[in-house]
Backbone atoms as SQL, in Angstrom:
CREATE TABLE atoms (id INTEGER PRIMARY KEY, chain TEXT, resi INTEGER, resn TEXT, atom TEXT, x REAL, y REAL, z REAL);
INSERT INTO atoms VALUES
  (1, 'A', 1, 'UNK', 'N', 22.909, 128.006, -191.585),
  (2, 'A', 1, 'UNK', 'CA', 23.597, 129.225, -191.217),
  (3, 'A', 1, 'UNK', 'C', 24.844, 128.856, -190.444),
  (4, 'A', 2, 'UNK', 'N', 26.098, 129.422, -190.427),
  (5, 'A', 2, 'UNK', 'CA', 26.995, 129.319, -189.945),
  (6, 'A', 2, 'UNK', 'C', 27.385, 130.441, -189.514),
  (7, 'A', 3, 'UNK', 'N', 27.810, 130.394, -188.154),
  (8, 'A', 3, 'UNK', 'CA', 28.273, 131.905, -187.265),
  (9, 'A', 3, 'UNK', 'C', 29.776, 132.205, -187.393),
  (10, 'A', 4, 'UNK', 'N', 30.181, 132.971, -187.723),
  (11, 'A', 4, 'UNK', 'CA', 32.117, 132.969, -187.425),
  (12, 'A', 4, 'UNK', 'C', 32.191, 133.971, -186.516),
  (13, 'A', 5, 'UNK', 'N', 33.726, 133.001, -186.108),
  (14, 'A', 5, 'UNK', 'CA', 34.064, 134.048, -184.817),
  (15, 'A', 5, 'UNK', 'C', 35.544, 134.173, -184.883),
  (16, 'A', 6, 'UNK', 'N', 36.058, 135.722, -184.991),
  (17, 'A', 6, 'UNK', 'CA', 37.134, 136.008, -185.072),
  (18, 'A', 6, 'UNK', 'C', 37.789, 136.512, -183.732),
  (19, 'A', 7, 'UNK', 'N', 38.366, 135.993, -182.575),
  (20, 'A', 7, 'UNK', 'CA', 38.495, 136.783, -181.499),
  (21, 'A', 7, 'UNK', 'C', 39.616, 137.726, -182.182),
  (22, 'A', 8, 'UNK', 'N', 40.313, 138.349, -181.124),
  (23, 'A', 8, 'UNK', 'CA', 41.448, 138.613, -181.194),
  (24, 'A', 8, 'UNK', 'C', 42.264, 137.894, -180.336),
  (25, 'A', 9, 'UNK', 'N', 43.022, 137.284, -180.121),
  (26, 'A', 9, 'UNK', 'CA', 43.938, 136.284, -179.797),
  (27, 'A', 9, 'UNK', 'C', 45.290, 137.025, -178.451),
  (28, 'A', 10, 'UNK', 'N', 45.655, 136.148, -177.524),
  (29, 'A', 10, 'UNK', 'CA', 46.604, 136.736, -176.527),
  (30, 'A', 10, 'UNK', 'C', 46.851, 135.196, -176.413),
  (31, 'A', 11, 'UNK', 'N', 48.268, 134.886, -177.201),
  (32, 'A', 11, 'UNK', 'CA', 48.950, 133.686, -176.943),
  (33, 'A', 11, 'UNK', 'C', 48.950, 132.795, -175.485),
  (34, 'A', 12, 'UNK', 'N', 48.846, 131.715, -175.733),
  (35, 'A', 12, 'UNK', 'CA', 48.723, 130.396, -174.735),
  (36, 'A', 12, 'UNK', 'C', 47.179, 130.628, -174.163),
  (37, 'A', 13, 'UNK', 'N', 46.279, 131.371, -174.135),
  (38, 'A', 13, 'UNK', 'CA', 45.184, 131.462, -173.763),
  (39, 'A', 13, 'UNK', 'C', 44.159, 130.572, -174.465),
  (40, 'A', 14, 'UNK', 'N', 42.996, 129.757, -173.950),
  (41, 'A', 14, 'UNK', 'CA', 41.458, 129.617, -174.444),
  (42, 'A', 14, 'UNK', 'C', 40.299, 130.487, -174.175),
  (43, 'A', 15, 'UNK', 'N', 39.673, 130.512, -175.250),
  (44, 'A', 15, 'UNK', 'CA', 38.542, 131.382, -175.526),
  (45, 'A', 15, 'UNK', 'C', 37.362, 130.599, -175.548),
  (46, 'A', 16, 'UNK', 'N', 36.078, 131.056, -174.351),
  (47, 'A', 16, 'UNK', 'CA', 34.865, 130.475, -173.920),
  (48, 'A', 16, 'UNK', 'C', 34.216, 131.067, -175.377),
  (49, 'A', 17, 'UNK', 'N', 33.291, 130.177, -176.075),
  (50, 'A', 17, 'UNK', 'CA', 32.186, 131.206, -177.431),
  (51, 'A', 17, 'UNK', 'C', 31.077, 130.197, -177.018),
  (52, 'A', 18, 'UNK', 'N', 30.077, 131.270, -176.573),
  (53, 'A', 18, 'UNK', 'CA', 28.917, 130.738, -176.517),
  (54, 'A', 18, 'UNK', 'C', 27.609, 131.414, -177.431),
  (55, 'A', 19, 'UNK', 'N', 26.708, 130.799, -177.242),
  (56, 'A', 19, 'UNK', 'CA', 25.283, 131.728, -177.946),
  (57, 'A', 19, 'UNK', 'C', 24.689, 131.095, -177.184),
  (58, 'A', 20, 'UNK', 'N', 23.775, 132.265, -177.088),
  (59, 'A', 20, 'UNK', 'CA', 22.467, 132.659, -175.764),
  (60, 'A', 20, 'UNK', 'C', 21.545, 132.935, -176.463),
  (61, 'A', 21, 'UNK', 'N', 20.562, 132.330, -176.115),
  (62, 'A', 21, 'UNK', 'CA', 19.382, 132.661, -176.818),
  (63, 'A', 21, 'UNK', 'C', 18.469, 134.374, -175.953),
  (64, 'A', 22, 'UNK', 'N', 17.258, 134.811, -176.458),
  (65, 'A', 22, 'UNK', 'CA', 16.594, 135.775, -175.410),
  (66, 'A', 22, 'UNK', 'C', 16.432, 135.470, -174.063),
  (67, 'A', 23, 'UNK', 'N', 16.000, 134.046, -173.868),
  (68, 'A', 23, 'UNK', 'CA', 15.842, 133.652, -172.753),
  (69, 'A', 23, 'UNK', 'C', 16.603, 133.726, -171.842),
  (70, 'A', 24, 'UNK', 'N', 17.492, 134.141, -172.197),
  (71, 'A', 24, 'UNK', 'CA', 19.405, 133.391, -171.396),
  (72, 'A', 24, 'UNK', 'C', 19.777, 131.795, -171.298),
  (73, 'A', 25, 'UNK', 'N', 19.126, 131.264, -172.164),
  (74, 'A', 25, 'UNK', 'CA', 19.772, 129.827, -172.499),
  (75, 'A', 25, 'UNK', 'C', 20.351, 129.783, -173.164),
  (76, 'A', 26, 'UNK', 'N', 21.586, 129.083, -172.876),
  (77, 'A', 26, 'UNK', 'CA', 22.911, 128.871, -173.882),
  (78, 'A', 26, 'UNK', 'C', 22.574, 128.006, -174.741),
  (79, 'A', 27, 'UNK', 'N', 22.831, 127.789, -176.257),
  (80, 'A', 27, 'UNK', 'CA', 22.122, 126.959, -177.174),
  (81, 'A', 27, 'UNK', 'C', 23.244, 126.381, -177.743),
  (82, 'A', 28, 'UNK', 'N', 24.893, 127.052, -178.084),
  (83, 'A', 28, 'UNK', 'CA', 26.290, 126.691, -178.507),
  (84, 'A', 28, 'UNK', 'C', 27.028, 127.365, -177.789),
  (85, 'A', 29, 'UNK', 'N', 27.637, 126.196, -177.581),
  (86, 'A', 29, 'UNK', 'CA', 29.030, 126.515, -176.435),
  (87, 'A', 29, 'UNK', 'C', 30.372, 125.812, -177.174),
  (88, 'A', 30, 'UNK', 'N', 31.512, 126.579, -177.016),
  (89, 'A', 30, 'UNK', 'CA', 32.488, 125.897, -177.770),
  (90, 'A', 30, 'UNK', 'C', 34.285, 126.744, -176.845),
  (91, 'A', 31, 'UNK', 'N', 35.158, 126.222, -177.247),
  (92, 'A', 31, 'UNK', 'CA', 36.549, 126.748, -176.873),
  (93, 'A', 31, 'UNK', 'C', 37.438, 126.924, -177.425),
  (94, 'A', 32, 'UNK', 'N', 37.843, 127.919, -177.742),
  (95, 'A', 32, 'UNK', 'CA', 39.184, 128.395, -178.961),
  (96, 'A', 32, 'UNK', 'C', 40.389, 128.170, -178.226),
  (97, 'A', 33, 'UNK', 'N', 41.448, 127.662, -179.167),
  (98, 'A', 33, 'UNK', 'CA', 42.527, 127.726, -178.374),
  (99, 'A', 33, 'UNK', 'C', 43.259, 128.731, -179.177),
  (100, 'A', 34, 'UNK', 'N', 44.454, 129.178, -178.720),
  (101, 'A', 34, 'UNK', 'CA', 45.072, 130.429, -179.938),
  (102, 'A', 34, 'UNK', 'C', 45.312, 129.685, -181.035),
  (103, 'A', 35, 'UNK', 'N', 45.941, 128.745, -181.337),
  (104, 'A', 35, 'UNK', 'CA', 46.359, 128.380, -182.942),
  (105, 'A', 35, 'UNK', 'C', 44.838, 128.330, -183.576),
  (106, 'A', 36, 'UNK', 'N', 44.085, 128.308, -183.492),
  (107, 'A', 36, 'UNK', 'CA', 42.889, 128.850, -183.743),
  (108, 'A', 36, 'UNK', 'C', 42.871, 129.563, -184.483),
  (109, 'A', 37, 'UNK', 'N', 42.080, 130.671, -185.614),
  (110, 'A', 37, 'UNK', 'CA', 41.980, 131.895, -186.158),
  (111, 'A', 37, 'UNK', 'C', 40.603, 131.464, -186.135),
  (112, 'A', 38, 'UNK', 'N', 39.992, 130.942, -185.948),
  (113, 'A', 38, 'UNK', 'CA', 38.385, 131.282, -186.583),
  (114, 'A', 38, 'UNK', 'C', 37.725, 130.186, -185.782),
  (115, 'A', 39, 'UNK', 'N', 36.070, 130.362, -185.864),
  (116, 'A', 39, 'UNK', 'CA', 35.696, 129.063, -185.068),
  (117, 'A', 39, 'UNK', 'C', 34.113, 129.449, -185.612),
  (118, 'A', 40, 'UNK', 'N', 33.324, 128.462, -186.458),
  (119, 'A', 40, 'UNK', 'CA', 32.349, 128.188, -186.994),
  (120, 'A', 40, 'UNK', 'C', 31.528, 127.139, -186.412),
  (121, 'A', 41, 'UNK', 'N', 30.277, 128.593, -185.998),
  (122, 'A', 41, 'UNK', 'CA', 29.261, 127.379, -185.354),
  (123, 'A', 41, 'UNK', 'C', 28.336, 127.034, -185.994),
  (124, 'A', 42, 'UNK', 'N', 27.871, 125.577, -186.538),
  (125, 'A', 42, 'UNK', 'CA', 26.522, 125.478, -187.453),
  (126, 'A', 42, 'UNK', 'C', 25.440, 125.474, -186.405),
  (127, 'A', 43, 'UNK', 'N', 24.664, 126.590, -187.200),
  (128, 'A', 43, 'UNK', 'CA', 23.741, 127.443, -186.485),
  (129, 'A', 43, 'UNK', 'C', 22.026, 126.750, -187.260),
  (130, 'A', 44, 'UNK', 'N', 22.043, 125.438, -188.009),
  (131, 'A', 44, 'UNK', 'CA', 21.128, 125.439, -188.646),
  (132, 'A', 44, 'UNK', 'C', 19.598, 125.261, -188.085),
  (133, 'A', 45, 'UNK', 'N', 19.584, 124.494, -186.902),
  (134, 'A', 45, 'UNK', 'CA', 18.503, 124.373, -186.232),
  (135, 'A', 45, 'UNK', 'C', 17.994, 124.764, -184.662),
  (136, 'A', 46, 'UNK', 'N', 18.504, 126.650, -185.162),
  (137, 'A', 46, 'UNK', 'CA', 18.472, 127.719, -184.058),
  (138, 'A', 46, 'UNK', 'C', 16.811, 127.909, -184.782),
  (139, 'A', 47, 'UNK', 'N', 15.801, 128.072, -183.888),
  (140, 'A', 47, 'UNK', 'CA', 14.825, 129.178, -184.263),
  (141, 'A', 47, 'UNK', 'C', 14.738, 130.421, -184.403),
  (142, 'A', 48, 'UNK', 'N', 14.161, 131.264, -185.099),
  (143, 'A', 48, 'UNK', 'CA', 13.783, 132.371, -185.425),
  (144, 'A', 48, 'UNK', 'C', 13.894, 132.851, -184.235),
  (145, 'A', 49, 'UNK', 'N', 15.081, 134.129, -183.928),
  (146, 'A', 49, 'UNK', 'CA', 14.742, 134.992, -182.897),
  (147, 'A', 49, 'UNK', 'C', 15.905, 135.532, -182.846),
  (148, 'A', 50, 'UNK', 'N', 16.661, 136.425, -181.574),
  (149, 'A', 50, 'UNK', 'CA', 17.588, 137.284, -181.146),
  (150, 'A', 50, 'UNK', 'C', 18.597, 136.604, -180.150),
  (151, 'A', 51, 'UNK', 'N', 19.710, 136.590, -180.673),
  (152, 'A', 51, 'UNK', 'CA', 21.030, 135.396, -180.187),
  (153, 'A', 51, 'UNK', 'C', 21.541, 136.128, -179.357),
  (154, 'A', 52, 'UNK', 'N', 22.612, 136.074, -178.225),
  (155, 'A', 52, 'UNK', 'CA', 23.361, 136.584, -178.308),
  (156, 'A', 52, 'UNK', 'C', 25.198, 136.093, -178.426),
  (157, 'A', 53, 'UNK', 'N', 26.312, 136.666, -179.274),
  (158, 'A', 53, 'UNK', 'CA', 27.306, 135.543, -179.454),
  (159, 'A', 53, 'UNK', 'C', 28.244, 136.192, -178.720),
  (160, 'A', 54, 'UNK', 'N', 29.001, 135.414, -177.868),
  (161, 'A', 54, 'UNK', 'CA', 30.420, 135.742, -176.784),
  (162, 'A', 54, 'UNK', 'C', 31.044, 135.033, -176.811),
  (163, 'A', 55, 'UNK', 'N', 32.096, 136.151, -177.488),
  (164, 'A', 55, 'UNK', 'CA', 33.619, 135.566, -177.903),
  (165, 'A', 55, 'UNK', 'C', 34.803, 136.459, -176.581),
  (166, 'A', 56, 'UNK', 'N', 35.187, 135.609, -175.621),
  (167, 'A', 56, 'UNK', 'CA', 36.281, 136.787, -175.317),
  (168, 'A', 56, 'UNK', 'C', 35.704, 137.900, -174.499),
  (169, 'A', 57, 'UNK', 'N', 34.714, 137.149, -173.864),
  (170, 'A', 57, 'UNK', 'CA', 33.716, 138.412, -173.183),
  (171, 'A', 57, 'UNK', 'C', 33.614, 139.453, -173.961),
  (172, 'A', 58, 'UNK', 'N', 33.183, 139.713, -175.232),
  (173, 'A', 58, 'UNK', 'CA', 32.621, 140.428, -175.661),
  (174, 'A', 58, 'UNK', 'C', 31.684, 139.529, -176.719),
  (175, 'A', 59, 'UNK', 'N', 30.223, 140.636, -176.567),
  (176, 'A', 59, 'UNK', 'CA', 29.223, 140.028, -177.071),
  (177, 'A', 59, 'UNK', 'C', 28.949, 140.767, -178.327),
  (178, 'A', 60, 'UNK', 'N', 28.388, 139.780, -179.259),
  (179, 'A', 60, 'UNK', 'CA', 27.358, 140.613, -180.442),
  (180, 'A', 60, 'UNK', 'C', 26.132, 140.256, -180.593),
  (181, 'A', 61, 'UNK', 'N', 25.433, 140.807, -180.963),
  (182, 'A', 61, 'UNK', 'CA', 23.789, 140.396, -181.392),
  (183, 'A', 61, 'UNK', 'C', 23.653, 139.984, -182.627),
  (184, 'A', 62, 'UNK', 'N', 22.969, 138.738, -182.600),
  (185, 'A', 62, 'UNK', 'CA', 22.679, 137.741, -183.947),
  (186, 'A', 62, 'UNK', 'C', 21.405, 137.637, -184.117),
  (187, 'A', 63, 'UNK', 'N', 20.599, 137.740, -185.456),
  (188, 'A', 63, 'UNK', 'CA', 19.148, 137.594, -185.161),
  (189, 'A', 63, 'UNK', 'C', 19.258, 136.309, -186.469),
  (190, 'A', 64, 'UNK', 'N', 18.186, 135.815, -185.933),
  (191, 'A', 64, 'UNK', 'CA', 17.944, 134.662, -187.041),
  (192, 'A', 64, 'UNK', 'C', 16.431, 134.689, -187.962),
  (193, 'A', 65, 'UNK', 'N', 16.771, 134.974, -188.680),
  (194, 'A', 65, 'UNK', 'CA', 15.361, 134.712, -189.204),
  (195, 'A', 65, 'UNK', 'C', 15.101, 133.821, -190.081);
């Protein structure tokens, strides 16, 4: 599985992207810089369960099954 992440972008800035598992353990952590457009996390040996992904302080919910 591979996660994408599209922030929206505000020149010269880096972008924290993490995934959190239920627990609140961070499982992928990574940093966008703007020339950036996209940022793919291989997600293959996440277990079965409810992620959460933050790009840009904003979060989404990922479930894995």
């Amino acid at each position: 599985m591979i996660l994408t992440a599209f922030p929206d972008f505000v020149s010269g800035k880096k972008y924290d992207v993490t995934l959190i598992d239920f627990t609140g353990k961070v499982v992928l952590s990574s940093t966008l810089k703007d020339e950036n457009t996209r940022l793919d996390l291989k997600a293959n040996n996440l277990a079965k369960g409810i992620y959460f992904l933050n790009v840009a302080g904003q979060s989404r919910k990922v479930v894995v099954e």
